[in-house]
TIVEX-996040 format. One line per field, with one value per residue (C-alpha): z, x, y. Coordinates in pm, 1 decimal. Layout:
! residues N
zz	(Z/...)
xx	(X/...)
yy	(Y/...)
! end
This chain:
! residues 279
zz	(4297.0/3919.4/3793.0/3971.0/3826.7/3445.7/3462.0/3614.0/3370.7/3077.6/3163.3/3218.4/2859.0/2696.4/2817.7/2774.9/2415.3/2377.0/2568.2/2334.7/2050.4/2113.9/2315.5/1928.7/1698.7/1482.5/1451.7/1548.1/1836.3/1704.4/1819.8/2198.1/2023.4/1908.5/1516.8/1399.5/1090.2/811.7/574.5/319.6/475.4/642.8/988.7/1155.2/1475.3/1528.9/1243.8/1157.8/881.7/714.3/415.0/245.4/-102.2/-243.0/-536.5/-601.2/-500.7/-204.6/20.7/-48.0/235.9/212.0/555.7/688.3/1031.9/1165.2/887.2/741.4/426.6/284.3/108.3/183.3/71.5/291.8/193.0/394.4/309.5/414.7/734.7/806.6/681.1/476.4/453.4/193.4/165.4/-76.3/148.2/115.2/355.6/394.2/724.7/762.1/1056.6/1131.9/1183.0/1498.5/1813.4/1769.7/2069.9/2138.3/2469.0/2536.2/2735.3/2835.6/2616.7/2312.8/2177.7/2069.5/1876.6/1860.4/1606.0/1306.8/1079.2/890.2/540.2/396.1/30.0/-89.6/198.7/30.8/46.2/415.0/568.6/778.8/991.3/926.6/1090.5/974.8/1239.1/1436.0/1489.7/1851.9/1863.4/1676.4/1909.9/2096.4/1806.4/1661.5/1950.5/2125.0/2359.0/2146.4/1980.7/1702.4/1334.0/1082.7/757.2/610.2/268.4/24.4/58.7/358.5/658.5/1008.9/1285.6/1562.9/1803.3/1821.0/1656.1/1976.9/2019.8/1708.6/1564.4/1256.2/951.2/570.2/343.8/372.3/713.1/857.0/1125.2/1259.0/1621.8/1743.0/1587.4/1736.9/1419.2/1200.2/1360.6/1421.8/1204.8/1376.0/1309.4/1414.0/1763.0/1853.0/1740.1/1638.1/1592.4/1238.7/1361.4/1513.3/1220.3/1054.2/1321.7/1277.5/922.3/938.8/1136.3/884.5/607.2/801.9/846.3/1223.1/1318.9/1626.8/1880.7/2075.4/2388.4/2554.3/2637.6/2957.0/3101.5/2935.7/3193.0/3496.4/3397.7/3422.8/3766.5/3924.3/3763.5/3952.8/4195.7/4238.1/4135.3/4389.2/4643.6/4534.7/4503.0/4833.0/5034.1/5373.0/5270.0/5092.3/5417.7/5621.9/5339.1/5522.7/5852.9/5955.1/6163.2/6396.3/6523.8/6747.4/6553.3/6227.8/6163.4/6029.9/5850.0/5981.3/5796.4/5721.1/5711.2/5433.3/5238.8/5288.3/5145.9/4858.6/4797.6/4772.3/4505.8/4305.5/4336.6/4238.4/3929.5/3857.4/3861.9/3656.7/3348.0/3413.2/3340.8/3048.1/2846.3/2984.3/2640.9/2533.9/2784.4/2559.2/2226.5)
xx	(-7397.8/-7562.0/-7342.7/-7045.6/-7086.6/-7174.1/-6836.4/-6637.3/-6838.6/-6687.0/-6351.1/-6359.4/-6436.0/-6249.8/-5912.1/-6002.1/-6082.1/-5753.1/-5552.7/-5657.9/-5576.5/-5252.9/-5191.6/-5270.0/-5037.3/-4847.8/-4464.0/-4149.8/-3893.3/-3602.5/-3337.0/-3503.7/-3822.4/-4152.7/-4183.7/-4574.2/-4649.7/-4808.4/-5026.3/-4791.4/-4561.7/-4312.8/-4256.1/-4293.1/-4163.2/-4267.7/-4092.5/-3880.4/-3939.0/-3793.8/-3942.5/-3834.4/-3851.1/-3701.1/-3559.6/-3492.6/-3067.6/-3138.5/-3344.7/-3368.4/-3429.9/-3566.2/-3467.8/-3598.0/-3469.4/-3584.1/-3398.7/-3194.2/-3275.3/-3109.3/-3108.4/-2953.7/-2927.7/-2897.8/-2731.1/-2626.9/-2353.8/-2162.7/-1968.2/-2231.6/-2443.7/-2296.6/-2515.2/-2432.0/-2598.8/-2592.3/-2429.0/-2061.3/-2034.6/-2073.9/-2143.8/-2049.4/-2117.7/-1984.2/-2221.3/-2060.4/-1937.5/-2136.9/-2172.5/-2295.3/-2299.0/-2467.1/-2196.0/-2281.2/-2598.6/-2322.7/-2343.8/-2069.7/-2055.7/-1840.5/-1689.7/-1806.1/-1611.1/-1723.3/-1604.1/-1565.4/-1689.7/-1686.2/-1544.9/-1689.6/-2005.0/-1968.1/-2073.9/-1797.4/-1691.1/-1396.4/-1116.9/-771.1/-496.9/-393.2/-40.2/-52.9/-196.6/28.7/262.4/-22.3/-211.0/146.6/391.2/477.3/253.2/-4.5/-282.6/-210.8/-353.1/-502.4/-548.1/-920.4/-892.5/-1175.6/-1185.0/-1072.9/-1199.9/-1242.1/-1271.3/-1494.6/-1248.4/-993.4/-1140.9/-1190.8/-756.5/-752.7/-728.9/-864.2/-682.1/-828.4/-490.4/-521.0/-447.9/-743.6/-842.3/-1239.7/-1299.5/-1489.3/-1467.0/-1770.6/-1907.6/-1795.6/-2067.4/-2352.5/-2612.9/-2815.3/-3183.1/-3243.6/-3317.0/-3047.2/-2751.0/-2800.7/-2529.1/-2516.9/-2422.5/-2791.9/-2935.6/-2806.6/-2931.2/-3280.6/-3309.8/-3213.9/-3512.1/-3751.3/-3579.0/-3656.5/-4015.6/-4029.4/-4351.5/-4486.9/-4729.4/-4703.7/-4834.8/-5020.4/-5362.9/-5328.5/-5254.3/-5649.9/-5753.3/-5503.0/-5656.1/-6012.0/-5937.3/-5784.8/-6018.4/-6323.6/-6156.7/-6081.2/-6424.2/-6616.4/-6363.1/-6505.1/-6870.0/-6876.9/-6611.3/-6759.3/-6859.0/-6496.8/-6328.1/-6505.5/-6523.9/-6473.9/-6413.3/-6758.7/-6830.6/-6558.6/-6791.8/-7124.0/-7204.8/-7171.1/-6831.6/-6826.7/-6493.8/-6455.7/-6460.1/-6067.8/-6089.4/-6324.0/-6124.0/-5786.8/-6013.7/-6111.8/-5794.6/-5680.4/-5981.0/-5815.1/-5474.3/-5566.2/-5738.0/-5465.6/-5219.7/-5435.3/-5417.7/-5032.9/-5042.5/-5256.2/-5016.1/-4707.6/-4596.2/-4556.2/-4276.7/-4052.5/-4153.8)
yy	(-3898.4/-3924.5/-3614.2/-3767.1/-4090.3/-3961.1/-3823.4/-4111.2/-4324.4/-4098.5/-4039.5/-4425.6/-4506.9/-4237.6/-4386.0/-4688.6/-4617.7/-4427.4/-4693.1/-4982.9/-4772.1/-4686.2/-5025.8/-5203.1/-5006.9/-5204.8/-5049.9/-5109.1/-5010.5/-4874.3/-4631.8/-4661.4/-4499.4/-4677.4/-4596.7/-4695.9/-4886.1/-4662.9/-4736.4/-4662.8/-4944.0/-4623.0/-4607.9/-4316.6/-4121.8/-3740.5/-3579.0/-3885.7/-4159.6/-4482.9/-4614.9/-4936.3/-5044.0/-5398.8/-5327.4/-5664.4/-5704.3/-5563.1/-5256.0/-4921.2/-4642.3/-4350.5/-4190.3/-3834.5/-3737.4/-3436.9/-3173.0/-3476.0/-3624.9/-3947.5/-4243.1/-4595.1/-4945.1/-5211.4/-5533.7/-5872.2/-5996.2/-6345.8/-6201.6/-5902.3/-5617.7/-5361.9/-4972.7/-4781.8/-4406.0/-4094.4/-3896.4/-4048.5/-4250.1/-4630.3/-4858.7/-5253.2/-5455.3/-5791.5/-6045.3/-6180.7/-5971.1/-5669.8/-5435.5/-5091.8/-4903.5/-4592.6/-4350.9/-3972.5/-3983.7/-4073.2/-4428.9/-4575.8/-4876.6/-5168.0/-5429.1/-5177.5/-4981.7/-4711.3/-4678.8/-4316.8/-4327.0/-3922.4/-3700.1/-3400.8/-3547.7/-3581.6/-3219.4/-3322.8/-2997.2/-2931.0/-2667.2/-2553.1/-2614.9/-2314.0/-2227.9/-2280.1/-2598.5/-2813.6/-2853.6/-2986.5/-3205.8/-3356.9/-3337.9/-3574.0/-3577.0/-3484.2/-3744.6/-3977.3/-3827.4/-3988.9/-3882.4/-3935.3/-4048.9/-4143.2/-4528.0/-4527.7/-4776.3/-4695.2/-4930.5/-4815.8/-4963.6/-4688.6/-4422.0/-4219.9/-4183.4/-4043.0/-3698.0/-3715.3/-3508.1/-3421.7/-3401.5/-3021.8/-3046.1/-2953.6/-3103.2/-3248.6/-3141.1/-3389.1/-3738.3/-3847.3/-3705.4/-3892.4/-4174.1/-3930.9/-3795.6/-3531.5/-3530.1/-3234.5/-3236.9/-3532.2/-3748.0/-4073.1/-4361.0/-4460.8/-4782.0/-4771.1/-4669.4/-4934.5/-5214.3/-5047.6/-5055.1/-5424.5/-5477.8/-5276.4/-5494.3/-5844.4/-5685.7/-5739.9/-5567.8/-5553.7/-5426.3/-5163.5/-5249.4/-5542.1/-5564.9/-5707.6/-5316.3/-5278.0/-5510.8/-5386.0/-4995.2/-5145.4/-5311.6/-5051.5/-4768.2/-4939.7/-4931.1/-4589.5/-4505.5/-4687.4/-4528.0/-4182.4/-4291.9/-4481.4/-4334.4/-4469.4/-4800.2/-4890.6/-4742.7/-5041.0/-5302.8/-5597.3/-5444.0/-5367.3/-5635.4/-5515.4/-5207.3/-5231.0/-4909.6/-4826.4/-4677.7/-4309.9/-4157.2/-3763.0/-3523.2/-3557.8/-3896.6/-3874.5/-3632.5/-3859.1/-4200.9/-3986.2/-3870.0/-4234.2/-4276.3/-3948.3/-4138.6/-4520.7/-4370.0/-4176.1/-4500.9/-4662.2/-4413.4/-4445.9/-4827.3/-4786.1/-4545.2/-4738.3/-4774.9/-4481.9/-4395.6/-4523.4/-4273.8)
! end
């Protein structure tokens, strides 16, 4: 009973320690992920990071996602934000009317357009057209083309009917690209990006988690622990003055009621590191 209750006692306080921990971190959610506040003022997620400087006109990024590496300034401007990055490309959402819906794992966002700055800049992955498919790309049938120019706008709203063109003819395979950047492991909307570095810029930190699930572990831990200690007596709490005897669990019984112990403890470490099911 002393060895059993040594190491109840410890796993007890060990996930408790851990669960208040990670419960308090101060970050952010963004892109459906929680990013934690550094100490250097980044926020961080696995191998991904955002770091914001005020440079006095506006913010500065410096973004890392997973093997990409950019910078971006973020500026608000009367009817929106506008995101402009090194990599030639350029993002402006209204500030009215915005919506983005998440489709076949792809997100695609509405009411933005994406302005093309330097194509060449772009890693955009291009393909020459093949013989046998332009009757197919430019019949009459085939899919409208548009030519990507530098300078040029696109609105998010019909990009996806469009077969998109450089003026070499060459033509990008999957659009969907052109509002992606992959960090690494993933594609992520730019149009998200965007919306998340907006929130780093207003500075809206928060906490991870809440402590109340502290309390709901240690309720539900004690529980399961004085299940395990005292099998017999929590299998007649309350009920014992229903017997002229006193009530004995078989052998099965006893394993089944300790088994339930096993399983209430094990819900209760759940609820403590709810949080982190969403990154």
């Amino acid at each position: 009973m002393k060895r059993k209750s040594i190491i109840l006692g410890s796993v007890f306080i060990f996930f408790l320690v851990l669960g208040i921990w990670l419960n308090g971190q101060k970050g952010m959610n963004l892109l459906s992920d929680f990013w934690v506040l550094k100490k250097d003022g980044s926020f961080a997620h696995q191998d991904n990071r955002i770091f914001c400087v005020d440079n006095g006109s506006g913010k500065k990024f410096e973004i890392t996602l997973g093997e990409t590496v950019l910078t971006a300034t973020v500026e608000e401007q009367e009817d929106g934000w506008y995101m402009e990055t090194n990599r030639g490309w350029g993002l402006k959402i209204p500030s009215e009317n915005y919506l983005s819906i998440m489709v076949g794992g792809i997100i695609f966002v509405g009411d933005a357009q994406l302005v093309i700055q330097d194509i060449g800049a772009m890693d955009l992955d291009f393909e020459a057209v093949k013989a046998e498919e332009k009757n197919y790309m430019y019949g009459e049938n085939g899919r409208p083309v548009e030519i990507i120019k530098d300078g040029m706008t696109l609105d998010s709203e019909n990009y996806q009917n469009k077969l998109f063109v450089n003026e070499e003819g060459e033509y990008l395979m999957n659009p969907n690209c052109l509002f992606m950047i992959s960090d690494g492991q993933e594609y992520i909307s730019k149009g998200g990006l965007l919306q998340a570095l907006v929130k780093v810029a207003e500075g809206e930190v928060e906490q991870r988690g809440h402590m109340l699930l502290a309390v709901a572990y240690i309720f539900f831990y004690a529980l399961g622990a004085a299940i395990l200690l005292w099998p017999q007596e929590m299998a007649f709490l309350g009920h014992r003055w229903r017997y002229r005897f006193e009530p004995e669990l078989s052998d099965e019984g006893l394993v089944m009621e300790m088994l339930g112990g096993v399983v209430i403890i094990g819900m209760a470490i759940v609820m403590l590191f709810l949080p982190l099911a969403g990154g």
